[in-house]
DSSP file (Angstrom, degrees, kcal/mol; ACC not computed):
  #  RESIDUE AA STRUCTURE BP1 BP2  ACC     N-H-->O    O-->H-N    N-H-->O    O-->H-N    TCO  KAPPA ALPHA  PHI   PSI    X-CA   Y-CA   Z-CA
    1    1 A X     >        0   0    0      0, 0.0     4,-1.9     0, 0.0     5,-0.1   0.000 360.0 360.0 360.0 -46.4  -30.3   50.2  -20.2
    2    2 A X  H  >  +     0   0    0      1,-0.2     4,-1.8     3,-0.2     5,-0.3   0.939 360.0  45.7 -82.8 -25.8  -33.6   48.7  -19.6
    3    3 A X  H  > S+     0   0    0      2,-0.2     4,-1.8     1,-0.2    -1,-0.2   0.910 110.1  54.9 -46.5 -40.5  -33.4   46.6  -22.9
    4    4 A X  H  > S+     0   0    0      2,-0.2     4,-1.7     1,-0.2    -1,-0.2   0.943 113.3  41.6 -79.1 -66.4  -29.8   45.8  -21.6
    5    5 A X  H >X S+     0   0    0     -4,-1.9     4,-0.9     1,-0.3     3,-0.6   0.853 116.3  55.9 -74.1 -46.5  -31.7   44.3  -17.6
    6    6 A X  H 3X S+     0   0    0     -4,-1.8     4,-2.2     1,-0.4     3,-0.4   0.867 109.5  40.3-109.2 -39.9  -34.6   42.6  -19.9
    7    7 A X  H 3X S+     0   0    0     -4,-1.8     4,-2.2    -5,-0.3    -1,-0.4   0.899 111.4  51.6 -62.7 -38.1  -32.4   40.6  -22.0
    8    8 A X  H <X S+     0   0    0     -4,-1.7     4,-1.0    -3,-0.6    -2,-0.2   0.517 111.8  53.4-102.9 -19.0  -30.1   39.5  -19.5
    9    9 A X  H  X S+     0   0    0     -4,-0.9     4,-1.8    -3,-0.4    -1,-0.2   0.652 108.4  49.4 -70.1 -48.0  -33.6   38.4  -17.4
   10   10 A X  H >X S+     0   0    0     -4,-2.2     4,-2.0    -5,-0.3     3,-1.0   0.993 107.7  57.6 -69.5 -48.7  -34.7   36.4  -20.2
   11   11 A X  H 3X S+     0   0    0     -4,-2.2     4,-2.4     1,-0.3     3,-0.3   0.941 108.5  44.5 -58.6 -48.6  -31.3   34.9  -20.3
   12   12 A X  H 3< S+     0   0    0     -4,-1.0     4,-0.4     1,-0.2    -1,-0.3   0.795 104.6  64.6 -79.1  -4.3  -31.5   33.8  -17.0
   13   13 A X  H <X S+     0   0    0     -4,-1.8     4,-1.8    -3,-1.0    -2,-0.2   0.684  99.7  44.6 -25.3 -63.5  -34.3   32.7  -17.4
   14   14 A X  H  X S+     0   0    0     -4,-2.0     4,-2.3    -3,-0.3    -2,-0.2   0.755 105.6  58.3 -64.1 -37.2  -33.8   30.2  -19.7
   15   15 A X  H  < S+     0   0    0     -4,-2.4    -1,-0.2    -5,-0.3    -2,-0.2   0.722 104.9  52.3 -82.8  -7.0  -31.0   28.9  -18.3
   16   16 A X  H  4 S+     0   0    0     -4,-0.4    -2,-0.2    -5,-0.2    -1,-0.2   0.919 111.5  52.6 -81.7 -46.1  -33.0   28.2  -14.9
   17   17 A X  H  < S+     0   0    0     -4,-1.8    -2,-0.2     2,-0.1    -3,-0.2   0.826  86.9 114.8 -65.5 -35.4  -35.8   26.3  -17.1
   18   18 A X  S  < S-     0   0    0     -4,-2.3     3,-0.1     1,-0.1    -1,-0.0  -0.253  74.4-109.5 -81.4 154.8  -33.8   24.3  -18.6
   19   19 A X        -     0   0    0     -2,-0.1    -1,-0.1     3,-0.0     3,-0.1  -0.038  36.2-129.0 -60.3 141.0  -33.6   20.6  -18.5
   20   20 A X        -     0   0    0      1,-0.1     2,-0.4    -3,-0.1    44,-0.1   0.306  37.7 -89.6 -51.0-174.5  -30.7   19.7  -16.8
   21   21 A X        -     0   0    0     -3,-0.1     2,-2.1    42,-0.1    -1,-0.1  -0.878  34.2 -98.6-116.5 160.5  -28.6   17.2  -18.7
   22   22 A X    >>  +     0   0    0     -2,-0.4     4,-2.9     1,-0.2     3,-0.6  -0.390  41.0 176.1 -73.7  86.3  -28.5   13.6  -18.7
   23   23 A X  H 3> S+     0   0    0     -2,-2.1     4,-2.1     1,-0.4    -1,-0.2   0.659  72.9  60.1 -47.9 -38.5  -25.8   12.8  -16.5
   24   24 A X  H 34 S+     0   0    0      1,-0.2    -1,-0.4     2,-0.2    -2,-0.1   0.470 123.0  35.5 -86.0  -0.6  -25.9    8.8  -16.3
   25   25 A X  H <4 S+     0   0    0     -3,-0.6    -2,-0.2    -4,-0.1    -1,-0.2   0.806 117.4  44.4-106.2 -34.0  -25.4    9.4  -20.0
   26   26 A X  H  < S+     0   0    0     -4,-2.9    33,-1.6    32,-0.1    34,-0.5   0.620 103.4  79.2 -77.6 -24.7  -23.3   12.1  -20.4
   27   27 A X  E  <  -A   58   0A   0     -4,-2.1     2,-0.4    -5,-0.3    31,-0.2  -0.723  47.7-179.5 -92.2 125.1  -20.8   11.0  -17.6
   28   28 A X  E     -A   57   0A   0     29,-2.2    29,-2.7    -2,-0.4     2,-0.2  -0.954  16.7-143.0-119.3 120.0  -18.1    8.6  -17.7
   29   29 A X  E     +A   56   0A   0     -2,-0.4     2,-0.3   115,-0.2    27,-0.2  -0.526  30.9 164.2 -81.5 169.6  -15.7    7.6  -14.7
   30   30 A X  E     +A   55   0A   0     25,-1.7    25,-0.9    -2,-0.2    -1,-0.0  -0.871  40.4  41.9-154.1-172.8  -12.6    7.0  -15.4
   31   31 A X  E    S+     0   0A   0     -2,-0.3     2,-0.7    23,-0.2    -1,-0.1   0.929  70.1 174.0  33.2  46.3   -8.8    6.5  -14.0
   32   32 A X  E     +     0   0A   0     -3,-0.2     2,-0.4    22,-0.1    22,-0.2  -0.584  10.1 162.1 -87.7 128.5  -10.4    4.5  -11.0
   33   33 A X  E     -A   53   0A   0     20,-2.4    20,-0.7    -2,-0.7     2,-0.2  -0.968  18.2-169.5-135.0 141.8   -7.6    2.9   -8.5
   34   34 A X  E     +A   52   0A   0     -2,-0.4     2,-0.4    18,-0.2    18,-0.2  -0.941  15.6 118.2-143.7-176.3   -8.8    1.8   -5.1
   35   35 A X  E     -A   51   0A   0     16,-1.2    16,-2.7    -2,-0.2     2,-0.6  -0.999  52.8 -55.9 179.5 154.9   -7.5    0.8   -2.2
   36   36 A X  E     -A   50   0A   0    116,-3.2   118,-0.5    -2,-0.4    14,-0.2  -0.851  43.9-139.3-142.4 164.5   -6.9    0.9    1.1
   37   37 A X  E     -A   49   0A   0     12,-0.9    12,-1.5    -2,-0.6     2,-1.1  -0.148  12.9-128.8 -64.2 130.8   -5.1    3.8    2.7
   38   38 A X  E     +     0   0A   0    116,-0.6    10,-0.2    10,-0.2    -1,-0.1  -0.663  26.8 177.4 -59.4  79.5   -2.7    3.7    5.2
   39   39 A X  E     -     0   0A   0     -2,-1.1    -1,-0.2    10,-0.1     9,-0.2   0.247  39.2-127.0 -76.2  17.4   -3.8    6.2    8.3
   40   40 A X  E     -A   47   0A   0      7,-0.5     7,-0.5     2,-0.0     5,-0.1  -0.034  53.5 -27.6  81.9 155.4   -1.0    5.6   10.6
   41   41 A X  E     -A   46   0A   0      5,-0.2     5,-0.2     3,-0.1     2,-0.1  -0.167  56.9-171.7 -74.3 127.4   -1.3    4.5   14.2
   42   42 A X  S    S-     0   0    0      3,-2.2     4,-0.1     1,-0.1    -2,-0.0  -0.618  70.9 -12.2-124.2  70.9   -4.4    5.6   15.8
   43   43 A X  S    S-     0   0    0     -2,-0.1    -1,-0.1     1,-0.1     3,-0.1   0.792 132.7 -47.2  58.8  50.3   -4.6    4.9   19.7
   44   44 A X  S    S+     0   0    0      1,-0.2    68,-0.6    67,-0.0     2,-0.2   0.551 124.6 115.1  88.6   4.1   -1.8    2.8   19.7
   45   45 A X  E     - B   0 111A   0     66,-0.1    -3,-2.2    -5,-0.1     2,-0.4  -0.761  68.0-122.5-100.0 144.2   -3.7    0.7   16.1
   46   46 A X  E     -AB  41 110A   0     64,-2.3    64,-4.1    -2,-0.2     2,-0.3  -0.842  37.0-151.3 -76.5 139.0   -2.6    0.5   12.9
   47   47 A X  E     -AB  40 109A   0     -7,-0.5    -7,-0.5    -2,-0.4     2,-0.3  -0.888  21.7-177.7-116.8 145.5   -5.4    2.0   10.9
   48   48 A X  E     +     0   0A   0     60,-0.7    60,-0.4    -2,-0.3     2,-0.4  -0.953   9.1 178.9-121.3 142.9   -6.6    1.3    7.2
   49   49 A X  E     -A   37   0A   0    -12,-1.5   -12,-0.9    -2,-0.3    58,-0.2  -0.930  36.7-101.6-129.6 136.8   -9.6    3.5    5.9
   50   50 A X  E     -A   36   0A   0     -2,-0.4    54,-1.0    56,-0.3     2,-0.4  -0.419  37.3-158.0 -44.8 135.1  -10.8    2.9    2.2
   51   51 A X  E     -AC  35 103A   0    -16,-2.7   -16,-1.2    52,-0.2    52,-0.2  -0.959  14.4-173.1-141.7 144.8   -9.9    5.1   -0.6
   52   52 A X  E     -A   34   0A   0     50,-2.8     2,-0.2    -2,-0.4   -18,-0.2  -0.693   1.8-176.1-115.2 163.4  -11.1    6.0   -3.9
   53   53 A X  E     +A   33   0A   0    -20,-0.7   -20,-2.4    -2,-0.2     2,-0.3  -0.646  25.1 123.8-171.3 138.1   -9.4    8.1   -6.4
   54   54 A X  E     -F  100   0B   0     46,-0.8    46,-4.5   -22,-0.2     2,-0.4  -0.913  39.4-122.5-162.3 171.2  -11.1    9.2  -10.2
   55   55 A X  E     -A   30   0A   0    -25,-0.9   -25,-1.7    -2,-0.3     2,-0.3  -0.973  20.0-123.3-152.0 139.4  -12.2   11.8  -12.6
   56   56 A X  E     -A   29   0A   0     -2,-0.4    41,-1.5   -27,-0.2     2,-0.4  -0.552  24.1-165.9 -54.2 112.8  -15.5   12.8  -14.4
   57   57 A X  E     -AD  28  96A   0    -29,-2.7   -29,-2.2    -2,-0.3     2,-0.7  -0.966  15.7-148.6-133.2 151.4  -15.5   12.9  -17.7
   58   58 A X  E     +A   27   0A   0     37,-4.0   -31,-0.2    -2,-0.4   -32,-0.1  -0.840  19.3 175.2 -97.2 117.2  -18.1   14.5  -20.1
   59   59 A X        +     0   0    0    -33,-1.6     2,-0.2    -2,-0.7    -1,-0.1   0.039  55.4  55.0-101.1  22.8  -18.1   12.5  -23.1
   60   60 A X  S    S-     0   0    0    -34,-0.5    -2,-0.1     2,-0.2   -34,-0.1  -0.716  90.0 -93.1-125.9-167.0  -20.9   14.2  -24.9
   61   61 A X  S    S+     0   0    0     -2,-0.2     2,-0.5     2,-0.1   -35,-0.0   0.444  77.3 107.5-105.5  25.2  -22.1   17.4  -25.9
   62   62 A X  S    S-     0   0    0      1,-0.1     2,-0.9   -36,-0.1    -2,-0.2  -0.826  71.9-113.6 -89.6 141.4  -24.1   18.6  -23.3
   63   63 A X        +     0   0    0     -2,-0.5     2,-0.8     1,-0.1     3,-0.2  -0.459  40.9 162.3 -85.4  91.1  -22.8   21.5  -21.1
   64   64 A X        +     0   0    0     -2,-0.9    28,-0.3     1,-0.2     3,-0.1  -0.593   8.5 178.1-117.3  87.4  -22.3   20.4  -17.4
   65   65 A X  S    S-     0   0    0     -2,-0.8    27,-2.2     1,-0.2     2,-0.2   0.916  71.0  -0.3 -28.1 -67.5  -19.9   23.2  -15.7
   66   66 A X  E     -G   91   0C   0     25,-0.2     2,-0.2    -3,-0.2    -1,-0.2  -0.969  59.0-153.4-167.4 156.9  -20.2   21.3  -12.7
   67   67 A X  E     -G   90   0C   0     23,-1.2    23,-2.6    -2,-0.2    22,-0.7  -0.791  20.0-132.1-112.3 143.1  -21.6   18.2  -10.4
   68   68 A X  E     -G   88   0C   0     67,-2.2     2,-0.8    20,-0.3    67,-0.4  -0.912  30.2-150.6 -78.0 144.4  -22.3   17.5   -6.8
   69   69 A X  E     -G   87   0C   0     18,-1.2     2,-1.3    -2,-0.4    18,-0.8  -0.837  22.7-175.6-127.4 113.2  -20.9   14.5   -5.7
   70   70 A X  E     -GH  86 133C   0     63,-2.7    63,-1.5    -2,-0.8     2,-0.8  -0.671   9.9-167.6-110.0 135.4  -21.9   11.9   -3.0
   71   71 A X  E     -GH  85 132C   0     14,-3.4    14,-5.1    -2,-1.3     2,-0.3  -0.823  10.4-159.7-105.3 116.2  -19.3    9.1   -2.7
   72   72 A X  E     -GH  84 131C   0     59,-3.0    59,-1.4    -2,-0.8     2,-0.3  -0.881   8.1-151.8 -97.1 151.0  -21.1    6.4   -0.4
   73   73 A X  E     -GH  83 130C   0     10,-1.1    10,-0.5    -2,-0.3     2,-0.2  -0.448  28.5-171.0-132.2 148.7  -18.6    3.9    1.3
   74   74 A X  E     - H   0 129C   0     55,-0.6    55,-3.4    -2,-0.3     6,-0.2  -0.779  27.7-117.6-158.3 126.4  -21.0    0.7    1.5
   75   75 A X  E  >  - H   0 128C   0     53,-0.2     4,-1.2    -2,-0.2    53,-0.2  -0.294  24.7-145.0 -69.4 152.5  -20.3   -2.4    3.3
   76   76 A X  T >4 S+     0   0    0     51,-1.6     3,-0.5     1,-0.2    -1,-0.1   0.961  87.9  52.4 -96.9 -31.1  -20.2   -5.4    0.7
   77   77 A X  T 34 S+     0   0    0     50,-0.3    -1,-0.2     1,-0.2    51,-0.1   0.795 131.1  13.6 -69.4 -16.2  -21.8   -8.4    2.5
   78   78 A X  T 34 S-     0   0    0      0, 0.0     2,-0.6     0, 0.0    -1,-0.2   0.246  96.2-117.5-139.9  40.0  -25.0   -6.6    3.6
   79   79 A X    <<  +     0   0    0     -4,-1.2    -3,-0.1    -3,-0.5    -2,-0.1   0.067  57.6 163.4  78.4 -23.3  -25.0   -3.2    1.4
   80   80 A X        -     0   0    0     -2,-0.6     2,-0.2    -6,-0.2     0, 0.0   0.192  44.8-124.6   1.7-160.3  -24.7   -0.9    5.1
   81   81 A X        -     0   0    0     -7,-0.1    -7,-0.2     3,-0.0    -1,-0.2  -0.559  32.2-176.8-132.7 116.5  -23.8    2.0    4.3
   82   82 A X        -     0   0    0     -2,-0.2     2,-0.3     1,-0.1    24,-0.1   0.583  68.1 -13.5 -84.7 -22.9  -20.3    2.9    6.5
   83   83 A X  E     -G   73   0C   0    -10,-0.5   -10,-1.1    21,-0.1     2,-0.4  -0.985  54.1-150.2-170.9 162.1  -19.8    6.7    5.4
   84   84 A X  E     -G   72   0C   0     -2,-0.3     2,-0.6   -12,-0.2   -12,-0.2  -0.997   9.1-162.2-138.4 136.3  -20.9    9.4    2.7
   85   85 A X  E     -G   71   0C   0    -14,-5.1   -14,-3.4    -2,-0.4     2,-0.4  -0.934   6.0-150.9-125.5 128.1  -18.9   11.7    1.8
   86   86 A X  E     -G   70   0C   0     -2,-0.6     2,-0.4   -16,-0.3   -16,-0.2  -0.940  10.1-177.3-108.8 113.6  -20.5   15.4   -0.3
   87   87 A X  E     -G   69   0C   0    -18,-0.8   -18,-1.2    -2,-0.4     3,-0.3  -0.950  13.1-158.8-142.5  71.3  -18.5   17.2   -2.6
   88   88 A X  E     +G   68   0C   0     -2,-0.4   -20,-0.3   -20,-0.2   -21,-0.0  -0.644  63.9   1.5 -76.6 142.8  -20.4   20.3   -3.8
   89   89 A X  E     +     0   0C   0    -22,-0.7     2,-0.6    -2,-0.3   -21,-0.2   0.964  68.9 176.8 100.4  71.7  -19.7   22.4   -7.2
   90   90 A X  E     -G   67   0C   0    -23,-2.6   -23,-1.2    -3,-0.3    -1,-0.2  -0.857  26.8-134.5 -99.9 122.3  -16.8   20.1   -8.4
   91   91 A X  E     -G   66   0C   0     -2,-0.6     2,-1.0   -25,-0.2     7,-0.5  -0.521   6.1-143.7 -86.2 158.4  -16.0   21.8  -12.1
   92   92 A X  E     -E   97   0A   0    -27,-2.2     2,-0.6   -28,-0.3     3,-0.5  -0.918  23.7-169.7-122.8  96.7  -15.5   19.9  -14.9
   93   93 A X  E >  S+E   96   0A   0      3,-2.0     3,-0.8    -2,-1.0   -28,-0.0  -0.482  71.0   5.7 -83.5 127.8  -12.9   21.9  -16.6
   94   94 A X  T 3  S-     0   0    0     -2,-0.6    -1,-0.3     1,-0.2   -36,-0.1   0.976 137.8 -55.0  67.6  43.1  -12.1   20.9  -20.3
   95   95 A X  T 3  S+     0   0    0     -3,-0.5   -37,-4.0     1,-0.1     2,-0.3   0.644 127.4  68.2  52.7  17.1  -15.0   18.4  -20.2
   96   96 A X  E <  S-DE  57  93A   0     -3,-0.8    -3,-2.0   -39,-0.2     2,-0.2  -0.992  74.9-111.7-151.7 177.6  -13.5   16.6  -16.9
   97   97 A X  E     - E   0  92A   0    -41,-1.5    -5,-0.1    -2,-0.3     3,-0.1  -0.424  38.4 -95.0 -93.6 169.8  -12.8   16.9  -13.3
   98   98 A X        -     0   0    0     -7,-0.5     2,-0.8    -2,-0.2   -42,-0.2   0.083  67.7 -77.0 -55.9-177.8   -9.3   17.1  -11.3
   99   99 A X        -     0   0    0    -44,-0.1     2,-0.6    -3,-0.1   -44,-0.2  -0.873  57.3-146.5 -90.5 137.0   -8.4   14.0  -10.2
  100  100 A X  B     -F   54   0B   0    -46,-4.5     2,-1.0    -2,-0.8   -46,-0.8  -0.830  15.4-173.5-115.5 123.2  -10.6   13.3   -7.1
  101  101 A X        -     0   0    0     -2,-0.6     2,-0.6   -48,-0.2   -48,-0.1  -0.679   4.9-171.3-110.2  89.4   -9.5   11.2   -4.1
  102  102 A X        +     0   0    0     -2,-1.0   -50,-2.8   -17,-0.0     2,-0.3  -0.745   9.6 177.9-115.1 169.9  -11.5   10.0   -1.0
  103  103 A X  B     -C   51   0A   0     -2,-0.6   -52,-0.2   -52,-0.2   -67,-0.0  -0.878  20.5-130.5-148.1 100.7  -11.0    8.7    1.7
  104  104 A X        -     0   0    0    -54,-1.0   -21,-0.1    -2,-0.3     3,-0.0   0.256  17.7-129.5 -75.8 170.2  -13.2    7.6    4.7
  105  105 A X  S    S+     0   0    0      1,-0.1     2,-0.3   -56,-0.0    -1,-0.1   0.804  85.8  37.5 -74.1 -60.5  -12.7    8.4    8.3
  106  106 A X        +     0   0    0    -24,-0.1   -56,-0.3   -59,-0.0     2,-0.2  -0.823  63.8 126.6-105.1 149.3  -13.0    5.3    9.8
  107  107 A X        -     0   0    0      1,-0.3   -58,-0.2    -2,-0.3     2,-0.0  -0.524  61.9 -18.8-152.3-143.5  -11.9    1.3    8.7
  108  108 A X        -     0   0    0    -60,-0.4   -60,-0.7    -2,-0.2     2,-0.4   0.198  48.1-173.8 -90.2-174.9  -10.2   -1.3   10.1
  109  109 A X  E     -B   47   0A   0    -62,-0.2     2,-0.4    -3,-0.1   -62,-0.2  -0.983   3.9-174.9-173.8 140.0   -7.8   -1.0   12.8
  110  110 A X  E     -B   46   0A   0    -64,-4.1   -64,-2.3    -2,-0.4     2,-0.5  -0.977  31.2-107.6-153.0 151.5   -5.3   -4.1   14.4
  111  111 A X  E >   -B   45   0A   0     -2,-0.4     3,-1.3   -66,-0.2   -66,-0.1  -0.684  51.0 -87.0 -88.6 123.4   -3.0   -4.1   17.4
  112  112 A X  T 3  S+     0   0    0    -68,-0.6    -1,-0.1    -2,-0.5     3,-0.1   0.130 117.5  49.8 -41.6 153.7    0.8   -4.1   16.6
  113  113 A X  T 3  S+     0   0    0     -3,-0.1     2,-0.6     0, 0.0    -1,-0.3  -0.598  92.9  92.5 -99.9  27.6    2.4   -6.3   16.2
  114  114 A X  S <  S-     0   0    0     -3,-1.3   -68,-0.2     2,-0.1    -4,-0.0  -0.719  77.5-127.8 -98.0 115.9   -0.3   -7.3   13.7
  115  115 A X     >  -     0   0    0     -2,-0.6     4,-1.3     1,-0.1   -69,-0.1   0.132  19.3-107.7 -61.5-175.4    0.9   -5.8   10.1
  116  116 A X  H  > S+     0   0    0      2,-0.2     4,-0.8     1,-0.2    -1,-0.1   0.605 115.4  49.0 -82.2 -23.2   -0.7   -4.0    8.2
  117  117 A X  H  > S+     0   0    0      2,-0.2     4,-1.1     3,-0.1     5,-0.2   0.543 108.0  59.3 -88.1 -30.1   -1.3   -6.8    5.3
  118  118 A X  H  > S+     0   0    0      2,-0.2     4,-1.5     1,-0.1     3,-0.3   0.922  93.1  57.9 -88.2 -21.4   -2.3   -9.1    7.9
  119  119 A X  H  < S+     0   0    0     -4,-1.3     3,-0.4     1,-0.2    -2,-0.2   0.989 114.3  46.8 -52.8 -43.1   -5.3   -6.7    9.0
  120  120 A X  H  < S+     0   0    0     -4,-0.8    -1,-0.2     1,-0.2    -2,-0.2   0.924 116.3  42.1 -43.1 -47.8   -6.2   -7.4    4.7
  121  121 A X  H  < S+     0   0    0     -4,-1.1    -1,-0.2    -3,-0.3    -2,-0.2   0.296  88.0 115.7-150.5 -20.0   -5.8  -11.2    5.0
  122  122 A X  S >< S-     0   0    0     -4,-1.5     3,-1.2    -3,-0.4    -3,-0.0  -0.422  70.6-133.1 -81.3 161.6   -7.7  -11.5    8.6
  123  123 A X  T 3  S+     0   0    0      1,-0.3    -1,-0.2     3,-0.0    -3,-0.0   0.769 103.9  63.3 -74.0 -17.2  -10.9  -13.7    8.1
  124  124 A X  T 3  S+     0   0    0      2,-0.1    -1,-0.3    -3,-0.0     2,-0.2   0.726  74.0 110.2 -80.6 -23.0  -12.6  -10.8   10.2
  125  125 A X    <   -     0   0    0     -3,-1.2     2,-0.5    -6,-0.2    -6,-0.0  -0.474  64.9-133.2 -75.1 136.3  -12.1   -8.0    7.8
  126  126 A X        -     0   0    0     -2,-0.2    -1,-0.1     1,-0.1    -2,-0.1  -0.744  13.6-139.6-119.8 100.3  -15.3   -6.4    5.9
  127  127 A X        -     0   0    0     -2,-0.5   -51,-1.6   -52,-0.1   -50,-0.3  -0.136  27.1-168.5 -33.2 138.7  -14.9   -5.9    2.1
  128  128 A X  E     -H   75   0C   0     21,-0.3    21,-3.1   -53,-0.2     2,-0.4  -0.995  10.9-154.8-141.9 160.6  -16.6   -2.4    0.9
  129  129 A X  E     -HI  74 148C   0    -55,-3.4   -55,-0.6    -2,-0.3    19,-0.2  -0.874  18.8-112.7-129.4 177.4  -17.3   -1.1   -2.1
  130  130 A X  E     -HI  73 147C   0     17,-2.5    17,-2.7    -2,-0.4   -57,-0.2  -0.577  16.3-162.7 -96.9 148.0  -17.7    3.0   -3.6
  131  131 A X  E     -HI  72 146C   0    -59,-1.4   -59,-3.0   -61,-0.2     2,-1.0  -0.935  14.5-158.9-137.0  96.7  -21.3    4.1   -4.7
  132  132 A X  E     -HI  71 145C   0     13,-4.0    12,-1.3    -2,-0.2    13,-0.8  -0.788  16.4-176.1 -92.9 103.2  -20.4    7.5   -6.9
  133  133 A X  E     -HI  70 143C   0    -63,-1.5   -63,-2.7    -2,-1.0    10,-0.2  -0.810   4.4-170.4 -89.1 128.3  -23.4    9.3   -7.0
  134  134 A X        +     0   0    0      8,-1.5     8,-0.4    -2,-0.4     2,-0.2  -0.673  13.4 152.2 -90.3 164.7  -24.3   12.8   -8.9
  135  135 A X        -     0   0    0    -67,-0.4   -67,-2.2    -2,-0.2     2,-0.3  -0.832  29.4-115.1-175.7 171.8  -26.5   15.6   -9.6
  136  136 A X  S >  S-     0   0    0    -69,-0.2     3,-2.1    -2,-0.2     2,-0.6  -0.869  71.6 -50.8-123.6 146.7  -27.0   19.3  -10.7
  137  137 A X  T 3  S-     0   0    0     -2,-0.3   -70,-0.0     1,-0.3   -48,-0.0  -0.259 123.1 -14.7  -4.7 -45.0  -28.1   21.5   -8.9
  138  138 A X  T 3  S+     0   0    0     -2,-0.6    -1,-0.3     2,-0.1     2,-0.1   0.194 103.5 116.7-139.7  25.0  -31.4   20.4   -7.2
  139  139 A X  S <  S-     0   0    0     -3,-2.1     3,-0.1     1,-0.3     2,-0.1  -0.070  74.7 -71.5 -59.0-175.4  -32.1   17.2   -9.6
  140  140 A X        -     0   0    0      1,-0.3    -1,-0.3    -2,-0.1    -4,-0.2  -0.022  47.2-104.0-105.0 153.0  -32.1   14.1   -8.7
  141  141 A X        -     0   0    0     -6,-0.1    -1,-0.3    -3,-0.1    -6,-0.2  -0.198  37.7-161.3 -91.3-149.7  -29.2   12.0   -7.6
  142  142 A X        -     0   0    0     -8,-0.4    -8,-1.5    -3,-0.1     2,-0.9  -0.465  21.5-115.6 169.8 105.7  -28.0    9.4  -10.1
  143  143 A X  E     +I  133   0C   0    -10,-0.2   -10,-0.2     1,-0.1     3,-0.1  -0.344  32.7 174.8 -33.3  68.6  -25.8    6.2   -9.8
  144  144 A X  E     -     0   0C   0    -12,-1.3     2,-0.3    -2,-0.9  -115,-0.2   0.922  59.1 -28.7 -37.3 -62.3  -22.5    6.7  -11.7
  145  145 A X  E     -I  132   0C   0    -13,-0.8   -13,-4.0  -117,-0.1     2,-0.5  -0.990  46.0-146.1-165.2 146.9  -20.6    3.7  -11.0
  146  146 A X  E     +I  131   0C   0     -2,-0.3     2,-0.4   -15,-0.2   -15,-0.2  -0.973  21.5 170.2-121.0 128.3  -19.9    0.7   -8.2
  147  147 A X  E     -I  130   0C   0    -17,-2.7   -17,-2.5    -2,-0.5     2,-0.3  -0.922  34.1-124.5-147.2 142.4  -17.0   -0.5   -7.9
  148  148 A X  E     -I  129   0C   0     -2,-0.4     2,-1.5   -19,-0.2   -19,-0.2  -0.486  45.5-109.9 -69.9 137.2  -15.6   -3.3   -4.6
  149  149 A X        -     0   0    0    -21,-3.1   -21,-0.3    -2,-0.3    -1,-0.1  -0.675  34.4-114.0 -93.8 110.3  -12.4   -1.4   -3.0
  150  150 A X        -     0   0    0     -2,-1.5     2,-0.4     1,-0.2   -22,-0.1   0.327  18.7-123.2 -21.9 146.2   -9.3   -3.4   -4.0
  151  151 A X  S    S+     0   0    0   -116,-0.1     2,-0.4     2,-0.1    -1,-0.2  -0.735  70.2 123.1-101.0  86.4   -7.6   -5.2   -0.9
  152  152 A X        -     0   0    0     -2,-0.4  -116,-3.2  -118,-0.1     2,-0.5  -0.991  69.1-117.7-136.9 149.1   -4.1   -3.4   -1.6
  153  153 A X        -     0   0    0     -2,-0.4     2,-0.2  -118,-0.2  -116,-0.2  -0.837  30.3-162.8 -89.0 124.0   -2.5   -1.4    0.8
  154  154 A X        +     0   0    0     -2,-0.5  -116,-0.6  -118,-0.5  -118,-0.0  -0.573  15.1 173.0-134.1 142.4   -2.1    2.4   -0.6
  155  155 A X              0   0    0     -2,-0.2  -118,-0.0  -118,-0.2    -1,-0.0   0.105 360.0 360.0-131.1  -6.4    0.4    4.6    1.2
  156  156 A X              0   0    0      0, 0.0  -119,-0.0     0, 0.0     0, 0.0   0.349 360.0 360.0 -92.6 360.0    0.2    7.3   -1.0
């Protein structure tokens, strides 16, 4: 029994000392569509919010169970940063994640009778793009991918 508790010490052990793996190498996104989302009338507005939607995929051989994930929302003409959204213990089953879809709280907004394609098309509306950021467990974060979020209208 105590041989049993000393092995099983060492074993965790080991796995807390070791280096993590190299995620900006080991990680690939993939199946990226963006967009933005159609939130429906919001105080009398039509609202659009930005939307992301992807999966993780491990395309080596190092063993990463699972990521945290911060998806930053970033304005594109002066880098701002408009929302984060934190996504802890996301598993990477079968060497990838579920498909993952976010979607910020706040965008653009236009008073009917102004459509929803002209809130895209007005000269006032502010381009943003996704910053997918990772880590394990208390490393360091690390810069997956940027990508500008398409102006197409998503309803889905």
């Amino acid at each position: 029994m105590v041989r049993r508790l000393l092995v099983t010490a060492c074993a965790l052990l080991l796995v807390a000392c070791s280096q993590p793996a190299d995620l900006k190498a080991s990680l690939q996104v993939a199946d990226v569509s963006t967009g933005w989302f159609d939130a429906g009338i919001v105080d009398g507005k039509n609202k659009l919010v930005p939307s992301i939607s992807f999966r993780l995929r491990n395309g080596s051989d190092a063993e990463i169970p699972y990521v945290s994930l911060n998806l930053i929302f970033r304005l594109a003409d002066n880098g701002e940063t408009h929302e984060e959204v934190f996504k802890q213990r996301l598993p990477l089953e079968n060497k990838q994640t579920e498909l993952i879809t976010i979607r910020s709280q706040t965008g653009h907004t236009g008073d009917p009778p102004q459509t929803r394609q002209q809130i895209l098309d007005h000269s006032g509306f502010r381009d943003m793009d996704a910053v997918i950021m990772v880590r394990q467990s208390a490393s360091q974060w690390v810069e997956l991918h940027r990508v500008r979020i398409e102006r197409q209208l998503i309803t889905r």
